[in-house]
N, C-alpha and C positions, 0 to 999 in steps of 0.2 A: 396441626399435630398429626403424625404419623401412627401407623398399627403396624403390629407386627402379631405373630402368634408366639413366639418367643426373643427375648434379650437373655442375651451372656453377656454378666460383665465380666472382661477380664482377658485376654488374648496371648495368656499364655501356655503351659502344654494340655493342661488340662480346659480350657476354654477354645483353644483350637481344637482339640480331638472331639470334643462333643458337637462342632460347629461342624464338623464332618459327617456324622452321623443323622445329623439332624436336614442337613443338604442330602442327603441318600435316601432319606425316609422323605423325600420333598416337604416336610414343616420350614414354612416362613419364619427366618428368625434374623436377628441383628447382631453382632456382637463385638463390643465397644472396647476402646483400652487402643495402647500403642501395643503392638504385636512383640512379644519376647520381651517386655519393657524390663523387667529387675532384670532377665540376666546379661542385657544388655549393657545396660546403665550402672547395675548396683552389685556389678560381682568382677573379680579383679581381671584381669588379662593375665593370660598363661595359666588360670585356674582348671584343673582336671576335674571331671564329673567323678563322683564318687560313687555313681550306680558303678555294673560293667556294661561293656557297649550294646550288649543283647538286650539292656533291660532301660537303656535310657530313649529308648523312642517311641514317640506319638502315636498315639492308637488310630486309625482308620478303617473304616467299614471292608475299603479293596486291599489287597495288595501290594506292594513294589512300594511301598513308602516307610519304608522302617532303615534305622542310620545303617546297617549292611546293605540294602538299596540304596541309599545315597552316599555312601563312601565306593560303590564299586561305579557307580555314572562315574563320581570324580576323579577315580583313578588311586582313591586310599586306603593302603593295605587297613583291613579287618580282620580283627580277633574276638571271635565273641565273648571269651573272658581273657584278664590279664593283659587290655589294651586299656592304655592310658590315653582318654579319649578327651581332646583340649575343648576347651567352654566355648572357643572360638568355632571349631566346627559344627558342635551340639548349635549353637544359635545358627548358625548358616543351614543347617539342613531343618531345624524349623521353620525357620524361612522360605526353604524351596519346599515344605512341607505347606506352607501358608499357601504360598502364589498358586502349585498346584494343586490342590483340593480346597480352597475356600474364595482364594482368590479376595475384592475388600473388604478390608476392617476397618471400622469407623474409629480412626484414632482420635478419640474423644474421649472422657471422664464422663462418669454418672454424678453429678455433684446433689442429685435428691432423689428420695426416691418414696412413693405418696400409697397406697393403695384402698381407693374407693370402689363399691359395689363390685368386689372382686376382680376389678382388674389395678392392674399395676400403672402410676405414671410417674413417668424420670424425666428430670430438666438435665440437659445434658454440658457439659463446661465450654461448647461453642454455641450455646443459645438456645440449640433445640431444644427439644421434646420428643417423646413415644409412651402411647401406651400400648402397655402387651399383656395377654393372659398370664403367660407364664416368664417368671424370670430363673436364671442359673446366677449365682455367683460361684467367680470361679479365680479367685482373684487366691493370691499365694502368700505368705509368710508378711511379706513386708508392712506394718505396722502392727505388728503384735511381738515386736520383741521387747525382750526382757533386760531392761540392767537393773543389775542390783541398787537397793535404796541409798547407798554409800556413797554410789556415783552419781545421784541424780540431784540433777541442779547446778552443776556444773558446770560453765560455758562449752560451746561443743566445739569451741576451738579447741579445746583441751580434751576433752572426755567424748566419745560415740560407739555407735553399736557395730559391730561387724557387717549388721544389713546393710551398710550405708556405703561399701566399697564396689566399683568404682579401682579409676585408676590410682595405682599407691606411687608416684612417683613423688610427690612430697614427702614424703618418710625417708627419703635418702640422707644418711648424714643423722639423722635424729634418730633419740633413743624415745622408743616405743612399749610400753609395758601393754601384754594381753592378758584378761582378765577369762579363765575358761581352758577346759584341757580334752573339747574334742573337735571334731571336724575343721569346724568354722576358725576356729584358735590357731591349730598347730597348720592348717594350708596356709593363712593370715602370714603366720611367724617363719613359712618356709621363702613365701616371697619377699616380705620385708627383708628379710635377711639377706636375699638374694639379689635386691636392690640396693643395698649398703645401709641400711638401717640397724640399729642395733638393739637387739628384741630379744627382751625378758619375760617369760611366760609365767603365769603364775597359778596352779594347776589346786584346783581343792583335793583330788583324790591323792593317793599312795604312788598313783602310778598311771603312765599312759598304756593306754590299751589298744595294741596295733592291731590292726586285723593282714591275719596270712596272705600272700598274695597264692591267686588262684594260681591252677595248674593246670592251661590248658588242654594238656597230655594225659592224663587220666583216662583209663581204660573203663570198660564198661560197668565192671562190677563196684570200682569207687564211687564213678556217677553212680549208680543202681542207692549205694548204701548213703551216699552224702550228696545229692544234687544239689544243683548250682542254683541258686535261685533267685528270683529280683532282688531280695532282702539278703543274700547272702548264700552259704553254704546249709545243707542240709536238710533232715525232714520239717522240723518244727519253722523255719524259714521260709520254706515249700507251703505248707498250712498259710502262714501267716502272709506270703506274697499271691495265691491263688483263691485263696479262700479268705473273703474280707466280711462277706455274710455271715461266716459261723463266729467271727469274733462281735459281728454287729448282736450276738444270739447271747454273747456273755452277760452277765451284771456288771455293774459299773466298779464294783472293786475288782476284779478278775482282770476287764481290760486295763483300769491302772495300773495293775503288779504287773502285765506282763511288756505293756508300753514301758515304766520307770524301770523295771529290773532285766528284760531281756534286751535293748539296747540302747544305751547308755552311751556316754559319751567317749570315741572309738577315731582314731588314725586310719587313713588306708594305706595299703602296704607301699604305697608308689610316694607316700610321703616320710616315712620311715626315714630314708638316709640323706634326705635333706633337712631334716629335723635331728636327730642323734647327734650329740657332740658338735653340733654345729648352732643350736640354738640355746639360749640357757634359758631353763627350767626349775625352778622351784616349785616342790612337790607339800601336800598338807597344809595349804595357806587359805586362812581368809583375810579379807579386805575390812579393815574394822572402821580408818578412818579415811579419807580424804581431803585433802586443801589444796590451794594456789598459795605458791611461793616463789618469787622471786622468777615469775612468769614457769614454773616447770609445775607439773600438779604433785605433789607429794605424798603416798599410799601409806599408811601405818599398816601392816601385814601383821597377823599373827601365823604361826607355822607350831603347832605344839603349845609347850608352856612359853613359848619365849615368842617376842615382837621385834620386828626390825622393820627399818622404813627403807621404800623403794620410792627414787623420785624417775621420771620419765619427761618427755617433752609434751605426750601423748600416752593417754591410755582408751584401749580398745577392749568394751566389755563383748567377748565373742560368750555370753553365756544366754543364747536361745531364745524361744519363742513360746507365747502363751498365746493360744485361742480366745479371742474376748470380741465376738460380735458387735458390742458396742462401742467397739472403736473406728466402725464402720459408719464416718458421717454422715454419710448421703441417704444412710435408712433412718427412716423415722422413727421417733419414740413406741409408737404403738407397734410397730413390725418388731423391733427387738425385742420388745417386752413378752411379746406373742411368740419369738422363736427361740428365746433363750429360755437355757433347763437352769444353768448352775455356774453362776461366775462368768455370763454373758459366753456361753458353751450352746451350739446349734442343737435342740430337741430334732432327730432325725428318723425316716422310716428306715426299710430297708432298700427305697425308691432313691435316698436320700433329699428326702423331700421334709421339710421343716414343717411346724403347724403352723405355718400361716399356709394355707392352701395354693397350693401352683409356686412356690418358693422356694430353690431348692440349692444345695450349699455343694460344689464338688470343691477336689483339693485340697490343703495340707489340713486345710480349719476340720475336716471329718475324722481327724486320726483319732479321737476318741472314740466314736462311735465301729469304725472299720478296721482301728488299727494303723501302724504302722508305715506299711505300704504305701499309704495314701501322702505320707513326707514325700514321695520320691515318684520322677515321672512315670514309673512302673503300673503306677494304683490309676493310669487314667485307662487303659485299659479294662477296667471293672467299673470307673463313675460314666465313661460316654457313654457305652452303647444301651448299659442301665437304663440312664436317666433318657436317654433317646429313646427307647421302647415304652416309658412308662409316659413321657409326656404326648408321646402319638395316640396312645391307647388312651387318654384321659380324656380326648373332646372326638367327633366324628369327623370323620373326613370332611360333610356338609359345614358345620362349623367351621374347619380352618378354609374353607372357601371363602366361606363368609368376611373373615378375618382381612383374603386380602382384595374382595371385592368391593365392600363399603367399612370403608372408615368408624363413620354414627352408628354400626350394628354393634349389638350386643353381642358379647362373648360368654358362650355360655360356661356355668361352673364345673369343676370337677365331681363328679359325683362320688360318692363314698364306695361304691363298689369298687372304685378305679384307683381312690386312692391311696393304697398302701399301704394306708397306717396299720400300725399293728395293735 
C-alpha cells in the first residue's frame, strides 16, 4: 500500500488548481479521477461556458496559464468579456493546463474510502490502495441532481437529468419536453433545437430571465460604478465573487436568501436569440402527473387553474442540484455522519476543512457555506491556494518527510492550533 501526504479526488478545475498549489508548496500528493471527466463526457458539444472568458480559468500559483494565455499560444481572438467561449476549447486549455503544471493523474475512482487512527485509507477502482493524512474532495455536481418526485421511477429511456448529456444527436427527429427554465433547460432546448428536435420547454416561473450581454466598451467610470465580476455585473457580485469568507461569516439563513433570491434561474445573453420564438415555452407550469403511453411518456401539467397534457418521446428534468454528502459511496458511514451539519450538507471551517480532521470539501458542494462563486470555475481561485496553505501549515516539514520516506511511519495529527475551526 502506498503513502502520500495528500489525495484529491477528483481532476477537475477545482482538483487541478489545488494540485498546482500543492506541487509549488512541494506537499506529496496524489490526485485521482479521469481529468475534465463531466465536461468531457457529460456536457453537450457546441455548449458555451456561461462564466466570461476572464473568469472561466484555472487557478495557478505562476503565471501564463489563464484561458487569455492559452487562447493567444493558439492563435484565438480573446475578449475578456462578451466572448462566447465554446466547452470545447475550455476543456482543451484544461488540458494543456493538466500536461503543463501537474503533468499524471491517476485516472482511477476512489471506490472506498476508511479512516483509522487518523489517517485516511482508499481502495482505489484499478485494485490499489493509499493511505494519506489528508484528503480534498473535489469532485463537482454530478450525482447530486435533482428530479422532481413526478419523474422519478421512470425508465430512463424515457425520463433523465440534464447532468447526463453528452452527445444529443439522438434527439433529432424526436420531440423532447424540458422540465426547468434556467441555464441547464434553455442551452439544452437551444441545441436540441438546433439538431432538428422538437423542444417544449416547460418553465415554473412568469418568465425567463435573460441576462444583459456585457459591453466590453465601457469606459472607466461605468466599470468604476458596476464592475464586471466572476458572478456577473456590479458591486454586490464583486462582494460575492471576491469575498467568499465574509459570506462563510453569515448565519445560515442569510446565506440561503441571498443563494435562492440573488441568483436564480437566469439565460445568458448569447442564448437569448436562439431560444426566442424559436423554441416553445410554456410559462406557470407544474408537472403534476406522469405515465408511459403507447411508448411516449405523458405530462399532466397544470399552468394556473387549468391542466393540459404534454406528451413527448423524452423528457429532460434540467431542474438542478442539491448538495448531499451522502451520496458519496465511497465514504464511509462514520465519515459522513462526522462531516455532515443538515441534510447530508459539509460542516465546514473557513480552511474549508470538514470535522473530520484533515478532510476537506472544495467545489460546488461548498456554495452553502462560501456562496455562490463556488458553482463556477471562478471560486477555485479562493478554495486552492486556501486549502494549499492551510494543509502545509498543519503538519512540519519533518513530518511530510517522513510521509515520503517510510511507508509504516506514523503521520502525525493536525493539532488544534492549526486547525481552523472556528
Amino acid at each position: 500500500m502506498s503513502l502520500t501526504d495528500t489525495a484529491i479526488i477528483g481532476a477537475g478545475p477545482y482538483g487541478l488548481s489545488l494540485a498546482t498549489h500543492l506541487k509549488a508548496s512541494g506537499i506529496p500528493h496524489q490526485i485521482f479521477g479521469h481529468p475534465m471527466h463531466a465536461w468531457r463526457d457529460f456536457m453537450p458539444p457546441g455548449m458555451i461556458m456561461r462564466s466570461e472568458a476572464f473568469a472561466s480559468s484555472l487557478y495557478a500559483p505562476q503565471r501564463g496559464y489563464t484561458v487569455e494565455d492559452y487562447c493567444r499560444l493558439k492563435g484565438i481572438p480573446f475578449q475578456r468579456v462578451g466572448m462566447a467561449l465554446p466547452l470545447e476549447t475550455f476543456v482543451d486549455y484544461a488540458l494543456w493546463f493538466q500536461s503543463n503544471l501537474i503533468g499524471d493523474v491517476r485516472a482511477v475512482d476512489v471506490v472506498d474510502m476508511q479512516r483509522t487512527k487518523g489517517l485516511f485509507h482508499l481502495k482505489l477502482s484499478d485494485g490499489g490502495a493509499l493511505t494519506a493524512r489528508t484528503v480534498v474532495i473535489a469532485l463537482g455536481l454530478k450525482g447530486f441532481e435533482q428530479t422532481p418526485p413526478v419523474l422519478q421511477g421512470l425508465p430512463g429511456r424515457y425520463v433523465s437529468h440534464s447532468v447526463a448529456y453528452g452527445n444529443l444527436t439522438w434527439a433529432q427527429d424526436r420531440d423532447i419536453a424540458i422540465v426547468g427554465g434556467g441555464q441547464s433547460a434553455l442551452g439544452l432546448a437551444a441545441l436540441l433545437n438546433e439538431l432538428g428536435a422538437r423542444v417544449h420547454v416547460l418553465v415554473r416561473d412568469a418568465s425567463v430571465r435573460w441576462l444583459e450581454r456585457p459591453d466590453a466598451s465601457r469606459g472607466l467610470i461605468s466599470r468604476l460604478l458596476s464592475p464586471d465580476a466572476g458572478l456577473g455585473r456590479g458591486w454586490a457580485c464583486h462582494v460575492l465573487s471576491e469575498f467568499p469568507q465574509i459570506f462563510h461569516l453569515l448565519d445560515d439563513r442569510r446565506r440561503r436568501r441571498i443563494i435562492e433570491k440573488s441568483f436564480g434561474p437566469s439565460g445568458a445573453w448569447w442564448l437569448r436569440d436562439r431560444v426566442v420564438d424559436k423554441v416553445r415555452i410554456s410559462f406557470r407550469t407544474e408537472v403534476r402527473h406522469a405515465a408511459i403511453n403507447d411508448d411516449r411518456v405523458v405530462l399532466r401539467v397544470r399552468s394556473g387553474h387549468d391542466e393540459s397534457y404534454v406528451t413527448a418521446d423524452h423528457v429532460i428534468a434540467a431542474t438542478g442540484f442539491k448538495t448531499d454528502m451522502r451520496l458519496h459511496r465511497f465514504l464511509s458511514k462514520e465519515i459522513v455522519e462526522a462531516i455532515s451539519r443538515k441534510d447530508g450538507l459539509p460542516d465546514l471551517t473557513q480552511n474549508f476543512e470538514t470535522n473530520v480532521r484533515g478532510l476537506y470539501v472544495i467545489g460546488p458542494a461548498t456554495a452553502h457555506r462560501f456562496g455562490p462563486v463556488m458553482r463556477f470555475v471562478y471560486g477555485a481561485k479562493h478554495a486552492a491556494p486556501r486549502v494549499a496553505r492551510h494543509i502545509g501549515s498543519s503538519v512540519s516539514a519533518d513530518s511530510r518527510d517522513g510521509v515520503r520516506s517510510a511507508a509504516e511511519s506514523p503521520i502525525a495529527e493536525v493539532t488544534n492550533q492549526q486547525s481552523g475551526t472556528l
